[in-house]
C-alpha positions as CSV (number, residue, x, y, z in Angstrom):
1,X,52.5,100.8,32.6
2,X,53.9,99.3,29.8
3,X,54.1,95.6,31.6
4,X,50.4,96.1,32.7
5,X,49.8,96.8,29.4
6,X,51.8,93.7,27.8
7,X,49.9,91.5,30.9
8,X,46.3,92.8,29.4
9,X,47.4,92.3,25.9
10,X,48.5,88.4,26.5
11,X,45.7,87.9,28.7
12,X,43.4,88.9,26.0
13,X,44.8,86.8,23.5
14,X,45.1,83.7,26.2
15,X,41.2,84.2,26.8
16,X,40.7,84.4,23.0
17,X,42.6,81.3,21.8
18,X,40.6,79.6,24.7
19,X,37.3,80.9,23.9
20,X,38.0,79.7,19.8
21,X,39.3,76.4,21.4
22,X,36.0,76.0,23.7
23,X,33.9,77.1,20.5
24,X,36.1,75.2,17.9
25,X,35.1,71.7,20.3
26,X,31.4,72.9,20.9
27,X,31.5,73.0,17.3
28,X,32.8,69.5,16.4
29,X,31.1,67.7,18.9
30,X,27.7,69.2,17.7
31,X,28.7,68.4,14.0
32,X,29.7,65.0,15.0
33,X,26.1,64.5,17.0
34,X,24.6,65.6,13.5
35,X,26.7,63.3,11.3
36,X,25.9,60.7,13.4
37,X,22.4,60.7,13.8
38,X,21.6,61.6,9.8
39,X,24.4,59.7,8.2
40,X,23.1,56.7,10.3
41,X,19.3,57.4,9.3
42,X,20.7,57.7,5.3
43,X,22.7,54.8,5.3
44,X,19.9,52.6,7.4
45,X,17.3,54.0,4.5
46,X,18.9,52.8,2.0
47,X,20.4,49.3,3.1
48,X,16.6,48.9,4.6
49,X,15.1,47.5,1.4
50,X,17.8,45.0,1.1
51,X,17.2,43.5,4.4
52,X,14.4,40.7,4.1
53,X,11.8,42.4,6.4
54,X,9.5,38.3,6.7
55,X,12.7,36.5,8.5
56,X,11.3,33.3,9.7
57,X,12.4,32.2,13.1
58,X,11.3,29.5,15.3
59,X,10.6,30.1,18.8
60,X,10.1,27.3,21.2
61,X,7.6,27.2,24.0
62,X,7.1,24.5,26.2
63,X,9.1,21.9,23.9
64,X,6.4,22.9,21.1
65,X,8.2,24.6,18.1
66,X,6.6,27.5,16.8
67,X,7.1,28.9,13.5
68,X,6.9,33.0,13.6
69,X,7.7,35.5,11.2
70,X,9.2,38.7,12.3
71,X,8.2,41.9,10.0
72,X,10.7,44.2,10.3
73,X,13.6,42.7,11.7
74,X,15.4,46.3,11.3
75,X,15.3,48.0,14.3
């Protein structure tokens, strides 16, 4: 009785550290999702203004060179 007992009791604990192990990594990996997506949107926002959005390139087409100007070369 007292084994079954100990056996429940360390079973229980085993299935909790697991389940706050599971959760702890559910956890992370969601917050890391987030701070990816919305640290990259902050930190394109602001370096977008410094990035010359007429960049002239020249794209050539059957030997003729034509001149083209990209808006928004951030993508």
């Amino acid at each position: 009785m007292y084994v079954h007992s100990f056996i429940r009791s360390f079973v229980r604990s085993y299935i909790r550290t697991y389940e706050r192990s599971f959760v702890y990594s559910f956890v992370r990996s969601l917050v890391r999702t987030f701070l990816r997506t919305y640290v990259f949107t902050f930190v394109r926002s602001i370096v977008r203004p410094f990035i010359r959005t007429n960049e002239r390139t020249y794209v050539r087409i059957n030997g003729r060179t034509i001149e083209r100007t990209k808006v928004n070369t951030y993508v």
